[in-house]
KOLLOMI-273909 format. One record per residue: residue number from 0; x, y, z of N, C-alpha, C in turn. Coordinates in nm, 4 decimals. Layout:
! KOLLOMI-273909
PT   pos     n_east    n_north       n_up    ca_east   ca_north      ca_up     c_east    c_north       c_up
PT   NUM          X          Y          Z          X          Y          Z          X          Y          Z
...
END
This chain:
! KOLLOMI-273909
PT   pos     n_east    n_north       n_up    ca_east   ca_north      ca_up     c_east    c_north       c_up
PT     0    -1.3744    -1.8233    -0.7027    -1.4223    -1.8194    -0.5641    -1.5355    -1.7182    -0.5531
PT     1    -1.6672    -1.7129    -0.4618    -1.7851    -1.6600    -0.4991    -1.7490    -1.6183    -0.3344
PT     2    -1.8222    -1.5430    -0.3072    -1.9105    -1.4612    -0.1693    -1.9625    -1.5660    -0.1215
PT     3    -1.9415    -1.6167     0.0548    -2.0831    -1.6804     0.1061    -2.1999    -1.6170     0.1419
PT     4    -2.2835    -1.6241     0.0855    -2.3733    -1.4858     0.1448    -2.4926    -1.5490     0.2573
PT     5    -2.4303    -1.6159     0.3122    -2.5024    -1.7080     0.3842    -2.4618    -1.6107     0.5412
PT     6    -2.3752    -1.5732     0.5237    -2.2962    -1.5128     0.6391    -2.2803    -1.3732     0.6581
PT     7    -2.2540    -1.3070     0.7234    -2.2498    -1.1426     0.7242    -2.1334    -1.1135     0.6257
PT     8    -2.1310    -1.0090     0.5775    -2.0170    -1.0110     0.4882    -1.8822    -1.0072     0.4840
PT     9    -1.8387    -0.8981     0.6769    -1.6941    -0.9612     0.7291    -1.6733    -1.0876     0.7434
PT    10    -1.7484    -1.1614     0.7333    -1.6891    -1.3085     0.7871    -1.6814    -1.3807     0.6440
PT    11    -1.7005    -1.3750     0.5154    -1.6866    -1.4162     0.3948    -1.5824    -1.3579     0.3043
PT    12    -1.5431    -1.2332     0.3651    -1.3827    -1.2186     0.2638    -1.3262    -1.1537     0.3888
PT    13    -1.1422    -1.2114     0.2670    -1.0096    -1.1875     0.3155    -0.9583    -1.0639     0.3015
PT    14    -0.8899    -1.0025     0.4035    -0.8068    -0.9090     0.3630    -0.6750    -0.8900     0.3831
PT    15    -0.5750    -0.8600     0.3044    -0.4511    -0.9221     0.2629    -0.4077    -0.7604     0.2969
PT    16    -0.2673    -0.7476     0.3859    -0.2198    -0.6302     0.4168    -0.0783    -0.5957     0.3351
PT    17    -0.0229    -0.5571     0.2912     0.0721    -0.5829     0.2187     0.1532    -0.4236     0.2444
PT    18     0.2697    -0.4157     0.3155     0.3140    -0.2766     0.3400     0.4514    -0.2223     0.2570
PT    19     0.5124    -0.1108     0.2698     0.5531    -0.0246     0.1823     0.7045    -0.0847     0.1954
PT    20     0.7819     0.0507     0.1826     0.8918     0.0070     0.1675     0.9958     0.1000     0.3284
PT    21     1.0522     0.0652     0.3672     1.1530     0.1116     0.4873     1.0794     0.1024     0.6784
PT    22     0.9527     0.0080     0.5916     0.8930    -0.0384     0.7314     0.8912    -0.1756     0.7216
PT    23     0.8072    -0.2311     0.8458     0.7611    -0.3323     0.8196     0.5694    -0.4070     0.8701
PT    24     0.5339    -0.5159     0.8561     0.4213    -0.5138     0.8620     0.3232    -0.4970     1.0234
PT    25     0.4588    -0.4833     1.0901     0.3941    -0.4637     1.2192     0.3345    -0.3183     1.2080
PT    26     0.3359    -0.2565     1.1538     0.2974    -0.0644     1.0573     0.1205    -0.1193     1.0992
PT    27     0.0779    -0.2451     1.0784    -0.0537    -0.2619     0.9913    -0.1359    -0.2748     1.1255
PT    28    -0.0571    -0.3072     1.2860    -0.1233    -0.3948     1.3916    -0.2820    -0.2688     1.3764
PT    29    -0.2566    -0.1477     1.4213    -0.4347    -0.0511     1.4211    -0.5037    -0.1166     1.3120
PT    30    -0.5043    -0.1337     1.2129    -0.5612    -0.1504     1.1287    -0.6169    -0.2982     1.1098
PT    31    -0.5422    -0.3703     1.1563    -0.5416    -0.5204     1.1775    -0.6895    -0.5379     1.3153
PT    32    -0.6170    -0.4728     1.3691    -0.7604    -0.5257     1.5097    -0.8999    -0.4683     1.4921
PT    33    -0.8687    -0.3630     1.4107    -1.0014    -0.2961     1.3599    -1.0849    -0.3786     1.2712
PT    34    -1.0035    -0.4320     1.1564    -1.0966    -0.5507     1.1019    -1.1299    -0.6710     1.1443
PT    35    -1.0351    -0.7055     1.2339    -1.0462    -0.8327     1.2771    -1.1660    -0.8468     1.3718
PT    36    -1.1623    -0.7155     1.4612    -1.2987    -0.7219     1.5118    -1.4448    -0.6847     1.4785
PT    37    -1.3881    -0.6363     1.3261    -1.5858    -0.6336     1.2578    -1.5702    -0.7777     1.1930
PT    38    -1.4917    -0.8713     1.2062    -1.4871    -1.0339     1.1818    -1.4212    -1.0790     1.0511
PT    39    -1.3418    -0.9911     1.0014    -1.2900    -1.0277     0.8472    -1.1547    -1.1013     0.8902
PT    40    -1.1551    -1.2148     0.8395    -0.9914    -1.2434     0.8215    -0.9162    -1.1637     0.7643
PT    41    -0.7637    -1.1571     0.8673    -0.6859    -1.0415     0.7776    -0.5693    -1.1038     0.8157
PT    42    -0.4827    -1.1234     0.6946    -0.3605    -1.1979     0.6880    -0.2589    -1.0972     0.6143
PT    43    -0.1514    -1.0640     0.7109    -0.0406    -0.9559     0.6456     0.1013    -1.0511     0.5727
PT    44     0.1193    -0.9360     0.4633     0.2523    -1.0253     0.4506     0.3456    -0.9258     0.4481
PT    45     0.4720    -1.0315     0.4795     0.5834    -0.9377     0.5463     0.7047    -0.9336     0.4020
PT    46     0.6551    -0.8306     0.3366     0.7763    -0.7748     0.2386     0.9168    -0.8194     0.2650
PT    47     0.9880    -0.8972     0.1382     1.1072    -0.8151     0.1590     1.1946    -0.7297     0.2010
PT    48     1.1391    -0.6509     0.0626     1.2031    -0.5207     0.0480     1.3274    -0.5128    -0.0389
PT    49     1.3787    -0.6491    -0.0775     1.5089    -0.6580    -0.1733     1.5057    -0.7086    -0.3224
PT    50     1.3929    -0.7506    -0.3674     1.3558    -0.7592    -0.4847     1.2216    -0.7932    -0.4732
PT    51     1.1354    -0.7118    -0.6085     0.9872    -0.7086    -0.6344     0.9355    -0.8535    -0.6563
PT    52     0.9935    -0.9089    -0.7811     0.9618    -1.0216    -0.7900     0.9302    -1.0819    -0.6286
PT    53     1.0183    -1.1258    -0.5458     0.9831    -1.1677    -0.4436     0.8506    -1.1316    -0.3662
PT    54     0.8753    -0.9961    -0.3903     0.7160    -0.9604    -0.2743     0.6247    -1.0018    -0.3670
PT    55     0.6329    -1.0020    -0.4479     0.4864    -1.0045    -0.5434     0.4668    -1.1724    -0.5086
PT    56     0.5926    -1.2462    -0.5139     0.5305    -1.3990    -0.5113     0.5142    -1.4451    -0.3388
PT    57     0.5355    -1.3555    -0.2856     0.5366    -1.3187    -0.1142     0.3552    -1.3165    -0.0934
PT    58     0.3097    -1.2406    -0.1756     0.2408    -1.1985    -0.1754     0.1067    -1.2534    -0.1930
PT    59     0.1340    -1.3430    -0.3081     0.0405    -1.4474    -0.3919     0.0408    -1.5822    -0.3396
PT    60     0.1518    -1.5970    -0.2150     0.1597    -1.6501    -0.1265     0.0168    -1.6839    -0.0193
PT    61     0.0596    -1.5173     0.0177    -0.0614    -1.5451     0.1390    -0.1859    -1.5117     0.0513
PT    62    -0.2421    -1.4577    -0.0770    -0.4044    -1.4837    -0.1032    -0.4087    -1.6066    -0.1173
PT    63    -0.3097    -1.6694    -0.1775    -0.3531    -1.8564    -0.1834    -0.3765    -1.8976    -0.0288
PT    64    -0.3399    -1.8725     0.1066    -0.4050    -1.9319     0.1907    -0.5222    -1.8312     0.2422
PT    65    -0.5852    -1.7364     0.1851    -0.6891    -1.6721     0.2564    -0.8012    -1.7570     0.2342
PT    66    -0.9046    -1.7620     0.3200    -0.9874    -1.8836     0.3193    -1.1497    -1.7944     0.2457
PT    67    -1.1216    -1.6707     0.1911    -1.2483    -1.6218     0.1233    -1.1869    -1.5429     0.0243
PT    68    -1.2706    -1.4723    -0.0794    -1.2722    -1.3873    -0.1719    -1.1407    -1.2854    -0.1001
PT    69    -1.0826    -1.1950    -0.1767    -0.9724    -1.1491    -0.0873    -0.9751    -0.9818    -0.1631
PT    70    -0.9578    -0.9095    -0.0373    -0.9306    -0.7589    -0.0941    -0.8120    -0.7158    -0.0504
PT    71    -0.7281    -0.6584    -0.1554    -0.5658    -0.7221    -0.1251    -0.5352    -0.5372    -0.1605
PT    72    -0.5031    -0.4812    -0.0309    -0.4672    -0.3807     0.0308    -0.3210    -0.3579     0.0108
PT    73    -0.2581    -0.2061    -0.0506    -0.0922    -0.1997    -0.0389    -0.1024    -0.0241    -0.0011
PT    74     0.0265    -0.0102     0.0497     0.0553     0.1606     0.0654     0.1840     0.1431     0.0742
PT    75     0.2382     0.2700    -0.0396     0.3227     0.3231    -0.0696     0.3264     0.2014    -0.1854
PT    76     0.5019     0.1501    -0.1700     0.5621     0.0358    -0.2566     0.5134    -0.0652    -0.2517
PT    77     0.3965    -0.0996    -0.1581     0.2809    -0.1966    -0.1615     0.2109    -0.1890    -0.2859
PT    78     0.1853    -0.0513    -0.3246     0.0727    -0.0431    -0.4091     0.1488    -0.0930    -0.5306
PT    79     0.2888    -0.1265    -0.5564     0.2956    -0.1678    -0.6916     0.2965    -0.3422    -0.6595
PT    80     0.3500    -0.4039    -0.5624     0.3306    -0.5213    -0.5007     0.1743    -0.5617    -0.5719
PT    81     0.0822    -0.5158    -0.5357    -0.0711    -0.5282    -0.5638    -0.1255    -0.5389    -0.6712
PT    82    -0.0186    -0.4289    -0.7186    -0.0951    -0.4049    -0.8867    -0.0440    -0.5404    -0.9426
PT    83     0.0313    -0.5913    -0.9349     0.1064    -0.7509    -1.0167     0.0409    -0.8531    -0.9574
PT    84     0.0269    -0.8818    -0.8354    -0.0243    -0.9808    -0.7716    -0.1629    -0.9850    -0.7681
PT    85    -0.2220    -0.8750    -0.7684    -0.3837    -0.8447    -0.7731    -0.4600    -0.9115    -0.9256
PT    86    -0.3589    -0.9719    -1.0219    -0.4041    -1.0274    -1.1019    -0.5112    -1.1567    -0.9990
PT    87    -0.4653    -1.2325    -0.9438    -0.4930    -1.3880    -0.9089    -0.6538    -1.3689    -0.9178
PT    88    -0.7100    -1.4572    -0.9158    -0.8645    -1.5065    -0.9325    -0.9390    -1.4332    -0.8462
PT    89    -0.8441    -1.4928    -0.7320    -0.8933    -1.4384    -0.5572    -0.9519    -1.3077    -0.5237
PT    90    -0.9071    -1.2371    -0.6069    -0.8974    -1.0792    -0.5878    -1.0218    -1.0383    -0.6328
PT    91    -1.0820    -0.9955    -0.4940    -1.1623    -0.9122    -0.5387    -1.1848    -0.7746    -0.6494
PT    92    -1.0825    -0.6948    -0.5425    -1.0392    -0.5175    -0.5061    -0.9431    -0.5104    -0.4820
PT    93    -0.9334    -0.3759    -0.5271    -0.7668    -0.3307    -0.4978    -0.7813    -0.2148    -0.4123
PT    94    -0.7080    -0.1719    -0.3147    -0.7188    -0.0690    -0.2090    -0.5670    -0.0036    -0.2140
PT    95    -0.5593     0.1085    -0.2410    -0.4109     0.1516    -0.2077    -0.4008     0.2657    -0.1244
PT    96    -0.3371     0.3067    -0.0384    -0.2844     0.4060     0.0228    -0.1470     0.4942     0.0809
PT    97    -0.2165     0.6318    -0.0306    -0.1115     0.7063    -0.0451     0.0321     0.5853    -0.1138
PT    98    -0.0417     0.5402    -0.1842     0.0757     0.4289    -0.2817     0.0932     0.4279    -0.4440
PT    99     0.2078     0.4116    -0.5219     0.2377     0.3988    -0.5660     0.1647     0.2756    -0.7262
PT   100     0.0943     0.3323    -0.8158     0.0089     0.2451    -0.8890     0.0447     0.2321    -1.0126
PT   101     0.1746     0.1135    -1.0536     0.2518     0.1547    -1.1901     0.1239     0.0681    -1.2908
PT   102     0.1658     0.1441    -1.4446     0.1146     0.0775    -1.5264     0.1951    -0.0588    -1.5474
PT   103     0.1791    -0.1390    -1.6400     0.2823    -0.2489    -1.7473     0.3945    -0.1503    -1.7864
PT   104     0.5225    -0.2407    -1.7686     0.6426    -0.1795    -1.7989     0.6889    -0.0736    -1.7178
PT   105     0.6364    -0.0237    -1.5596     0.6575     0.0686    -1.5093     0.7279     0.0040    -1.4153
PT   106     0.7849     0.1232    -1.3429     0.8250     0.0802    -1.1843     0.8036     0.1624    -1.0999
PT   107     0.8272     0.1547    -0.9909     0.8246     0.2138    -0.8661     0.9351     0.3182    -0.9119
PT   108     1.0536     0.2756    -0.9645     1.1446     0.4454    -0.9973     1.1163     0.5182    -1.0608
PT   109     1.0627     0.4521    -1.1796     0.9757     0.5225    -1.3056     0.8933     0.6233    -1.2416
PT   110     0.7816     0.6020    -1.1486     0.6765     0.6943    -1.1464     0.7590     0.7703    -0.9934
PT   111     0.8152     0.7459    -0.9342     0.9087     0.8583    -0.8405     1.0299     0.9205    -0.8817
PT   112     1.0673     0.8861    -0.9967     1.1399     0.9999    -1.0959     1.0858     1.1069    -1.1467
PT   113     0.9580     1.1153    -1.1788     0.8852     1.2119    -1.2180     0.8888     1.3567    -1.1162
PT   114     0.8785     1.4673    -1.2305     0.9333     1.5727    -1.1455     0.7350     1.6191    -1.0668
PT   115     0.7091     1.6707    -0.9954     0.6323     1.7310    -0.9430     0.6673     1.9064    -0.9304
PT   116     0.6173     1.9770    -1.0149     0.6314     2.1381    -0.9800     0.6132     2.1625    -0.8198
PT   117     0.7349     2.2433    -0.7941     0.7001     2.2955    -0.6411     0.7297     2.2256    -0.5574
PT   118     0.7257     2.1104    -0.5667     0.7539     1.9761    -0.4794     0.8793     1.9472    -0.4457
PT   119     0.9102     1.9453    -0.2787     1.0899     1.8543    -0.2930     1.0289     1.7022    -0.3102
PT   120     1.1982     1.6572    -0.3376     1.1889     1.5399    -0.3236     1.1567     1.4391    -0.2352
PT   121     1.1247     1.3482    -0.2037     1.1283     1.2638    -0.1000     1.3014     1.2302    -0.0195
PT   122     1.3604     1.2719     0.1225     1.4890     1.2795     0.1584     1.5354     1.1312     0.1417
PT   123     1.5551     1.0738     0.0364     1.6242     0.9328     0.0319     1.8271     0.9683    -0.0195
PT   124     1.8789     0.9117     0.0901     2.0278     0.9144     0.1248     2.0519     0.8526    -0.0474
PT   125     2.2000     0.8356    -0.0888     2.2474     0.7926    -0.1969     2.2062     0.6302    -0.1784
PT   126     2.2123     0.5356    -0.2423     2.2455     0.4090    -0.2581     2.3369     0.3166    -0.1797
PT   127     2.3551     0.2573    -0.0717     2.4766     0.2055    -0.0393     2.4347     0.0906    -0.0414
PT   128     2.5361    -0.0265    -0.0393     2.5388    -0.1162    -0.1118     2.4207    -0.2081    -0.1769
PT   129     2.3348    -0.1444    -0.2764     2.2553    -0.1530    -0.3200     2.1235    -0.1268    -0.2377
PT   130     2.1005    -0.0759    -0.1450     2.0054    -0.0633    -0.1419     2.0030     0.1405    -0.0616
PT   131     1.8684     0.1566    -0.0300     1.8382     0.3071    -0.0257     1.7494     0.3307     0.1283
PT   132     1.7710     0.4254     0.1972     1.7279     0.4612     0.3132     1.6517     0.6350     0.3266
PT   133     1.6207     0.6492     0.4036     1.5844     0.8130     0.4177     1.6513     0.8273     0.4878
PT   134     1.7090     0.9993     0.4962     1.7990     1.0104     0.5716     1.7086     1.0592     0.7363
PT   135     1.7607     0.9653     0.8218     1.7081     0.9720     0.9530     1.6321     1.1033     1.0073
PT   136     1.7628     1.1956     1.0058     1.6680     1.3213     1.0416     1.5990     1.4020     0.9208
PT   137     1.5365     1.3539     0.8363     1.4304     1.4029     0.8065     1.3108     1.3239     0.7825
PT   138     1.3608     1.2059     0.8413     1.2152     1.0582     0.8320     1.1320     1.1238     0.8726
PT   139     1.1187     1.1949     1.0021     0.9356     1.2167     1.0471     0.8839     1.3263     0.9686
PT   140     0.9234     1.4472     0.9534     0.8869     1.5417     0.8688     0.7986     1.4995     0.7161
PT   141     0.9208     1.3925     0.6556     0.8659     1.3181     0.5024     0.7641     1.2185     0.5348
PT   142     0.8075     1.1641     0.6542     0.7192     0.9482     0.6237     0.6061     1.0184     0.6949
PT   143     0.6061     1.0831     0.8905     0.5153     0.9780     0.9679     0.5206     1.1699     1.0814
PT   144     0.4827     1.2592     0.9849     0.4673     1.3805     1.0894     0.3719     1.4063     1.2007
PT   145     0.2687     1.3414     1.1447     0.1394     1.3476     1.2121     0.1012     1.1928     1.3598
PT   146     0.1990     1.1566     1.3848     0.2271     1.0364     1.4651     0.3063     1.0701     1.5999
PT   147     0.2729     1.0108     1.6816     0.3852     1.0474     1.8361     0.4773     1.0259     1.7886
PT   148     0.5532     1.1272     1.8547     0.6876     1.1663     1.8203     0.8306     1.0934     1.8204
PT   149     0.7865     1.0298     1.9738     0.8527     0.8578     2.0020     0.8555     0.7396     1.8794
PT   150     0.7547     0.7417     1.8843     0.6938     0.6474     1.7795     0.7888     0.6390     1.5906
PT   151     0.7477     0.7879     1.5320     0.8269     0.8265     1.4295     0.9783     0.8546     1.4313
PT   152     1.0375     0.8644     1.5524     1.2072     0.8738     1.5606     1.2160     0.7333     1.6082
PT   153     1.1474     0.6462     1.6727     1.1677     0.4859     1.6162     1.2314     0.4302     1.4984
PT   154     1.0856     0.5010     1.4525     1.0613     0.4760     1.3145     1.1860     0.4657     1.2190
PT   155     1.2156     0.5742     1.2428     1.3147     0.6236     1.1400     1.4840     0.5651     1.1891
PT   156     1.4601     0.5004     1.3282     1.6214     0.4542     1.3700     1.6302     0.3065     1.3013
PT   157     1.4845     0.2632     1.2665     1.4817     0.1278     1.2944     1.4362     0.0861     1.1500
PT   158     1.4157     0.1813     1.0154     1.3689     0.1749     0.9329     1.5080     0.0973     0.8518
PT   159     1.3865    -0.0371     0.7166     1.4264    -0.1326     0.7073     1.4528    -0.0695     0.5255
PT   160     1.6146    -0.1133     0.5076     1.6680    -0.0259     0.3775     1.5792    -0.0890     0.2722
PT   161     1.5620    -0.0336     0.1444     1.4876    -0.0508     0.0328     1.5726    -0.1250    -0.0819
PT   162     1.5729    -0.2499    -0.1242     1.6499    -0.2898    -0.2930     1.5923    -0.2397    -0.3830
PT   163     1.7516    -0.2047    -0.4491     1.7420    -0.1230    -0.5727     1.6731    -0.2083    -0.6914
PT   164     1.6766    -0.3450    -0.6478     1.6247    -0.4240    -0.7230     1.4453    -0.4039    -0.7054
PT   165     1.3837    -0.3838    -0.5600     1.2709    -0.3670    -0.5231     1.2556    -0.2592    -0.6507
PT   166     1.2916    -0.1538    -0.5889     1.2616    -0.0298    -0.6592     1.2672    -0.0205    -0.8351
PT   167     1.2732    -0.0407    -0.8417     1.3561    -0.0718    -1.0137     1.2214    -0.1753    -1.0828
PT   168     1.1578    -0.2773    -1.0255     1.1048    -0.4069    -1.0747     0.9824    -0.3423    -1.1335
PT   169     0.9820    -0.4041    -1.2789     0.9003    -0.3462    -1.3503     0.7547    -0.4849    -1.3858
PT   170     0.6585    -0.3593    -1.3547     0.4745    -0.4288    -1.3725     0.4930    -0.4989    -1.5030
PT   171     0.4337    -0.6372    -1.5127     0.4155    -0.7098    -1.6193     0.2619    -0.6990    -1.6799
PT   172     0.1849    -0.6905    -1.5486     0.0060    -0.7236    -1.5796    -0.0246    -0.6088    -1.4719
PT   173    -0.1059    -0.4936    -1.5144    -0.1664    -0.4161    -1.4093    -0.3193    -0.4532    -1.3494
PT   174    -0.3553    -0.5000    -1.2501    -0.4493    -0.5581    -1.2125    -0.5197    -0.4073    -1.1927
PT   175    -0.5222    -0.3007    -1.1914    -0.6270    -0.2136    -1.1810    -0.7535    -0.2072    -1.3074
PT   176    -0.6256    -0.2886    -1.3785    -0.7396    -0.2814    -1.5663    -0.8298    -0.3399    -1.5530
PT   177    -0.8378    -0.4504    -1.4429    -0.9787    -0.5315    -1.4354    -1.0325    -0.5321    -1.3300
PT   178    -0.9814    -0.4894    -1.2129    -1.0488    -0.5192    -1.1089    -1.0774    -0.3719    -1.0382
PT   179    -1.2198    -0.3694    -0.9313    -1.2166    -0.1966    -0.9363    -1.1488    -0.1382    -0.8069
PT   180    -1.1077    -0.0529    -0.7795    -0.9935     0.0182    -0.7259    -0.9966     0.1279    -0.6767
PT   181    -0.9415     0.1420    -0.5461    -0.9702     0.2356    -0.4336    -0.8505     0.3111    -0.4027
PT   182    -0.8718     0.4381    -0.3950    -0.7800     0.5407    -0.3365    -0.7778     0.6187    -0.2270
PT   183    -0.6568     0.5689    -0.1474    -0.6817     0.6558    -0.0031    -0.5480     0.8004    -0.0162
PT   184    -0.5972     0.8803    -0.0295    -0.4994     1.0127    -0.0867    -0.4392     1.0715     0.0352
PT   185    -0.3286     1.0504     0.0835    -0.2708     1.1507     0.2117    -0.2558     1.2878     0.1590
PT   186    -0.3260     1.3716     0.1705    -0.2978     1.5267     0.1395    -0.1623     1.5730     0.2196
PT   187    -0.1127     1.5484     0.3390     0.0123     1.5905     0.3810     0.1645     1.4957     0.3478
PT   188     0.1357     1.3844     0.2530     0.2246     1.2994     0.2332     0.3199     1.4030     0.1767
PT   189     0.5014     1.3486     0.2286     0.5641     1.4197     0.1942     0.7229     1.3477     0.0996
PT   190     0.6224     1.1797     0.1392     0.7351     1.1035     0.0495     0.6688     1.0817    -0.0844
PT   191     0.5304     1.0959    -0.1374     0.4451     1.0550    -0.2219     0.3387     1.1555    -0.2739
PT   192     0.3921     1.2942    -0.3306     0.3671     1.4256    -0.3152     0.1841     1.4029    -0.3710
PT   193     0.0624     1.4914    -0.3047    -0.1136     1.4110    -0.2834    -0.1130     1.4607    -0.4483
PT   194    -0.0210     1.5507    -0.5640    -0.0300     1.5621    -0.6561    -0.0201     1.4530    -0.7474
PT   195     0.0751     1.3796    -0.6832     0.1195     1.2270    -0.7979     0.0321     1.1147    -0.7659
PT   196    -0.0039     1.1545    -0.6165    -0.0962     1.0451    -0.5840    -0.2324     1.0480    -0.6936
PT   197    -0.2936     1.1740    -0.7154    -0.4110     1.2025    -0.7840    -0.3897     1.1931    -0.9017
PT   198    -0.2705     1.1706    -0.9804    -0.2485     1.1855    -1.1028    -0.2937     1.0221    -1.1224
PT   199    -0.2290     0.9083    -1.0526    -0.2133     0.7916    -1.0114    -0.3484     0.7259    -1.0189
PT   200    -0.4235     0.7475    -0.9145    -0.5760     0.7427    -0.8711    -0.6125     0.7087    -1.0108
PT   201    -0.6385     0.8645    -1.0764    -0.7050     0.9145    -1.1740    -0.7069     0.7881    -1.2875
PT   202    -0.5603     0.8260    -1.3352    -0.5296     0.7386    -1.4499    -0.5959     0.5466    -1.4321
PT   203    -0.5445     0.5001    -1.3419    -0.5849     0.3726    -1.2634    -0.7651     0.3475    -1.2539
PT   204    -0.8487     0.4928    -1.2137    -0.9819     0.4822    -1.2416    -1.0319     0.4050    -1.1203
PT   205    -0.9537     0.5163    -1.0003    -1.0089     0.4639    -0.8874    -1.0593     0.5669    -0.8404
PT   206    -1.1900     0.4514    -0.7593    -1.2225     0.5794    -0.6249    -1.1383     0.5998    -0.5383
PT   207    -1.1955     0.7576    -0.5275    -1.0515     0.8624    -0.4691    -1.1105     0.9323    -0.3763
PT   208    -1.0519     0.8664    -0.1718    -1.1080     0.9277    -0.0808    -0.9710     0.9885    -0.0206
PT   209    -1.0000     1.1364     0.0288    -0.8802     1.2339     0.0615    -0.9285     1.2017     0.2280
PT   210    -0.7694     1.2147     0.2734    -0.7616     1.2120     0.4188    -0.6869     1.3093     0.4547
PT   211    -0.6737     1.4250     0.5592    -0.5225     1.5151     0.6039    -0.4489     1.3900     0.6630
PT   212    -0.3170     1.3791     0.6017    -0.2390     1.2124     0.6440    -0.1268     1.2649     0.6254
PT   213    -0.0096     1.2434     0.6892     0.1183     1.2063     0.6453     0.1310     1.0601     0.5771
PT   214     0.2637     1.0436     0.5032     0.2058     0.9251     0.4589     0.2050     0.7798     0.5484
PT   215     0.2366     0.7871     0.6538     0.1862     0.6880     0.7303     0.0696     0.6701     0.7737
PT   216     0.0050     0.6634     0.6840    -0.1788     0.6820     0.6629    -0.2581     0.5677     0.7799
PT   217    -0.1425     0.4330     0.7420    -0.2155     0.3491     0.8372    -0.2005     0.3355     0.9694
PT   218    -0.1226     0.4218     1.0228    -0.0674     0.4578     1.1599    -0.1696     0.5829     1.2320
PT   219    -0.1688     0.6820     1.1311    -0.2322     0.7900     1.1845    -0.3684     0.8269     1.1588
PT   220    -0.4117     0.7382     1.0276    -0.5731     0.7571     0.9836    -0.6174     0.5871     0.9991
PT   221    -0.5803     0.5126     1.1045    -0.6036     0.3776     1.0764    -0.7995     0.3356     1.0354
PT   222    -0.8503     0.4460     1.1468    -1.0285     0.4301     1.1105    -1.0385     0.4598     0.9350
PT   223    -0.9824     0.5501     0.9354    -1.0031     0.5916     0.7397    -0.9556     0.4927     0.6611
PT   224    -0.8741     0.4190     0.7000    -0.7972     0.2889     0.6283    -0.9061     0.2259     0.6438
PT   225    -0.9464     0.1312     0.7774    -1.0391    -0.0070     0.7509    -1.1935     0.1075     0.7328
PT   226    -1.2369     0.1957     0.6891    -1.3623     0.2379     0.6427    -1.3362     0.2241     0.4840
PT   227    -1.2704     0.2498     0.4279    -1.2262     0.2507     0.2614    -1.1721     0.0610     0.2452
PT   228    -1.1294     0.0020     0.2959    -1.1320    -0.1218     0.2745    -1.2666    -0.1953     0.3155
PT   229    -1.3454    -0.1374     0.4193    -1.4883    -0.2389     0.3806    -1.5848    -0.1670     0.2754
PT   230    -1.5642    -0.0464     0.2110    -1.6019    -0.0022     0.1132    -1.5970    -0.0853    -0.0164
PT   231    -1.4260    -0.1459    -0.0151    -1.3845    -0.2577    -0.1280    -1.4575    -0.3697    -0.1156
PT   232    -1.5117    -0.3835     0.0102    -1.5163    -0.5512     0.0275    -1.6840    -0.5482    -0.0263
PT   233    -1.7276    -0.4826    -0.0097    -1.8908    -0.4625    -0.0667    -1.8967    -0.5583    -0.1548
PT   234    -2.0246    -0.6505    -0.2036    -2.0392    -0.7227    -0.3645    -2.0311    -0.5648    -0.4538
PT   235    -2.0293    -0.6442    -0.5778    -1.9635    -0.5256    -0.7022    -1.9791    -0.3623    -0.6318
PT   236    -1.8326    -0.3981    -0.5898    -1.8239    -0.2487    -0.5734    -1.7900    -0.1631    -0.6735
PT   237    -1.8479     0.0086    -0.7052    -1.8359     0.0677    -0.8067    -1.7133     0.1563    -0.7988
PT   238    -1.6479     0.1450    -0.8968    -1.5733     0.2848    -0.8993    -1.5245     0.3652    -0.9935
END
């Protein structure tokens, strides 16, 4: 699939929203009207959350109906969603924020097992019946500090549990190896410490733009989100 360049360039590619894990894609609506009104199609898909495999073919779902070239956007447990699915033809770019960017053979537990010096953990409760939650009162502090206050104790009453199977599902093909790749870094993230994020970035060989964010980046930095995704959408973008 080629660029129409007959047309302005929002109106010739797709952008594919793809969100994390203990939300859901209504997270994306700021970010959604922002592109939609510089004219880009933007088609979200609505995760699971109970096994990877699924989102990933959730996923590859909606670039097969995007009707242009597609820049296929994830944050947090999105970003490993992306990295597998971001293989397809379609794909332009890869955009992640404050997310999660496994190699082949990795997972989402793999690279949040890793210790970070200095760093707590992200507050995720034990396991119950297979799947994993944050514990309520400390959701806004970790996910969504920088957000009305209403809004993030929502958040956190209404937040949608995580499979252990999600979490666990290991990258077959890392689409960052070929395609070029964008980093949106929450410096105040407190589920996705901005140290692992940069380690992440780095290795992956993306451009790497820092925001002050909790990690609900697309809630609270939504302009910094769709400015770094029409950055992706550029012809050969460098990074």
């Amino acid at each position: 699939m080629t660029l129409d360049t007959s047309r302005p360039l929002s109106e010739s590619i797709s952008v594919v929203l793809v969100h994390g894990a203990f939300v859901d894609a209504t997270g994306w609506r700021k970010v959604y009207e922002i592109l939609s009104q510089d004219g880009y199609e933007v088609l979200v898909v609505q995760n699971s959350a109970v096994t990877f495999s699924q989102d990933v073919e959730r996923t590859k779902g909606v670039i097969a109906e995007a009707s242009h070239p597609v820049v296929l956007v994830g944050h947090s447990y999105g970003g490993a969603v992306i990295t597998e699915a971001g293989i397809e033809e379609k794909v332009l770019s890869l955009v992640y924020l404050a997310a999660f960017v496994p190699d082949a053979g990795e997972s989402v537990f793999d690279l949040a097992s890793q210790e970070v010096p200095g760093v707590e953990k992200a507050p995720l409760l034990p396991p119950k019946n297979g799947f994993i939650k944050i514990d309520p009162q400390k959701f806004t502090a970790a996910f969504s500090a920088d957000i009305d206050p209403a809004e993030a104790q929502f958040m956190a009453a209404a937040q949608r549990p995580w499979g252990l199977e999600a979490v666990q599902g290991k990258i077959t093909s890392a689409a960052w190896k070929t395609k070029p790749s964008f980093y949106l870094l929450a410096t105040e993230d407190r589920m996705i410490p901005a140290q692992a994020q940069a380690a992440m970035a780095a290795r992956a060989g993306a451009a790497v733009v820092e925001v002050s964010s909790s990690h609900a980046v697309m809630l609270s930095q939504p302009d910094e989100v769709a400015a770094l995704i029409r950055t992706a959408a550029e012809p050969n973008p460098q990074n």
